[in-house]
Steps between C-alpha positions, in 0.01 A plus 500: 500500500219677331163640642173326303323220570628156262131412426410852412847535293455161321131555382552866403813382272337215386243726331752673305516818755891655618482580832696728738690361788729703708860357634439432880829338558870584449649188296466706149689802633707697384224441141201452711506708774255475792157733382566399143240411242474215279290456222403083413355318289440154422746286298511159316767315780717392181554855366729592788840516515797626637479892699160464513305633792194257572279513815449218684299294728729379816341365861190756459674779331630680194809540414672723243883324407695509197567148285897442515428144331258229361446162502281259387471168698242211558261704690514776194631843472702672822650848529789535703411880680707696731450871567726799381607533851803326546424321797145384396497127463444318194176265483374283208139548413295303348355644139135434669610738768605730294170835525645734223747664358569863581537740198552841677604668815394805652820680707412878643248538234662406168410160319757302309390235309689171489429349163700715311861331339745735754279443760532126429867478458517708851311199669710201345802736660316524854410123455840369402674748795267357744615080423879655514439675798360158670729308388716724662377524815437156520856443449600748806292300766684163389833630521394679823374189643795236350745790699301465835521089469836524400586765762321306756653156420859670539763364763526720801 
């Protein structure tokens, strides 16, 4: 979750202005820690891709996920987004929710922009880890749950 009004956020980008938001919430960790910086700007929906970090508009708030996948579909462009964290849930977002796109972070005073080509292979890692890493753990709960039927359907 992030800390600036959507309105505000949305007109301010809108007339070509970055803005600063700072990380309020702990589903970017260990990249985005909690008191980090962000610096966003707008972007053309279609331009994104893959390990991107976008800010977006969910039930009154803005959030700052990565985008592990893509998809276009009969209501138009969706980003599949799930934080670094590894427990952070995965959401598709709509391309109209979709505020900005962050293009530096601020950690204990030192800025590190994103767009550069390391930077940009880093986040296609972190975004490709992340879909292994649910896949994963989605896989654990089924086999925990198909051993608790099967453990509770035994004979006595």
């Amino acid at each position: 979750m992030l800390s600036l009004s959507i309105a505000l956020a949305r007109e301010w980008l809108a007339s070509g202005q970055m803005t600063r938001m700072h990380i309020v919430g702990g589903s970017m960790r260990p990249f985005l820690p909690r008191g980090s910086s962000i610096v966003v700007s707008a972007v053309d929906a279609a331009r994104l891709g893959i390990g991107d970090l976008v800010v977006y508009e969910h039930e009154d708030q803005l959030v700052c996920h990565r985008i592990i996948a893509r998809r276009r579909s009969d209501p138009g462009l969706r980003f599949l987004t799930r934080g670094d964290w590894w427990r952070a849930a995965a959401a598709w977002v709509p391309a109209a929710a979709v505020v900005g796109i962050v293009g530096a972070v601020e950690r204990r005073g030192r800025v590190t922009r994103l767009d550069t080509w390391p930077r940009r292979l880093g986040a296609v890692g972190r975004a490709s880890a992340s879909q292994v890493i649910g896949c994963a753990v989605g896989f654990g709960r089924h086999v925990r749950s198909f051993r608790a039927r099967r453990s509770s359907c035994a004979p006595a």
